[in-house]
C-alpha positions as CSV (number, residue, x, y, z in Angstrom):
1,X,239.7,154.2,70.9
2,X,239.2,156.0,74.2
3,X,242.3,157.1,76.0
4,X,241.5,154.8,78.7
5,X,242.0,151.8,76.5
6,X,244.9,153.1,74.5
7,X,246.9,153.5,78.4
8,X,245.3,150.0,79.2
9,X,247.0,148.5,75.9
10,X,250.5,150.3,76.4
11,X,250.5,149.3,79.6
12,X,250.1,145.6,78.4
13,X,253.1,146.0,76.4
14,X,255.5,147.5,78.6
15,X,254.7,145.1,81.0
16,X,255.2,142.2,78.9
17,X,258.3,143.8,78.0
18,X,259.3,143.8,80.8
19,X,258.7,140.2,81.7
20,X,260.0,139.2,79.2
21,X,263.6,141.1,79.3
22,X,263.5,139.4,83.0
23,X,263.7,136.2,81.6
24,X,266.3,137.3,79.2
25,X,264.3,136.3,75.7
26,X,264.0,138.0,72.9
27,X,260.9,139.3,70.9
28,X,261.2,136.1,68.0
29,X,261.6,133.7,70.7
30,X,258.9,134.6,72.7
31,X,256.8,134.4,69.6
32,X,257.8,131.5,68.8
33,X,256.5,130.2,71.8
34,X,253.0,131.3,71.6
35,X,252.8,130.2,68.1
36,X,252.6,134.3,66.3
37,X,254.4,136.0,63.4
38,X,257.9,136.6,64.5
39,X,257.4,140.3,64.5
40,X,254.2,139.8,67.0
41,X,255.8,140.8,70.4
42,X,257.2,143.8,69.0
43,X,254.3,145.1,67.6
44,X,252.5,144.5,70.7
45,X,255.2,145.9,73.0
46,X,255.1,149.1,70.8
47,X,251.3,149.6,70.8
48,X,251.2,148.8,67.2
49,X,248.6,146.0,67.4
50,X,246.4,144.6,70.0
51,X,246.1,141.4,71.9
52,X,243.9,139.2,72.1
53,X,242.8,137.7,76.1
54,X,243.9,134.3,75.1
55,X,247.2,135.2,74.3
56,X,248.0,137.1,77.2
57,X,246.9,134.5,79.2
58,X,249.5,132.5,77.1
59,X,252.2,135.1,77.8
60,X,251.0,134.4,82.1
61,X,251.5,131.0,82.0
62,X,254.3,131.2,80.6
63,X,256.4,134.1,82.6
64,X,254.2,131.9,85.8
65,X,252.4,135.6,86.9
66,X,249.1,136.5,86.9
67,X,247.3,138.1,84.2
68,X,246.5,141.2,86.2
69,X,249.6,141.8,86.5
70,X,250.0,143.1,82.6
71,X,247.3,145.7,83.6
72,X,249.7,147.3,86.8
């Protein structure tokens, strides 16, 4: 994996992090949500395993942001 996409995908997971400590929800719940394994977000939000474009666009509509925005 090229640097570039290894930044990309911590990026992704700090910024879902992020949203997701806005709305005050932890890492089970939010995977509960979206239907994954219960240790899913945390994984993700660690750079342990990738995501896929449907479920971020999951993890949009449900924090109401645009997708870009995981990328910022």
């Amino acid at each position: 994996m090229s640097s570039i996409q290894e930044e990309t995908y911590i990026t992704i997971g700090k910024n879902i992090k992020k949203y997701r400590q806005a709305k005050h929800i932890s890492q089970e719940k939010l995977s509960e949500i979206l239907n994954v394994n219960s240790k899913f977000i945390g994984h993700v939000e660690r750079f342990e395993r990738y995501i896929s474009l449907k479920k971020l666009i999951e993890i949009a509509e449900y924090f109401d942001v645009p997708v870009k925005s995981f990328f910022e």
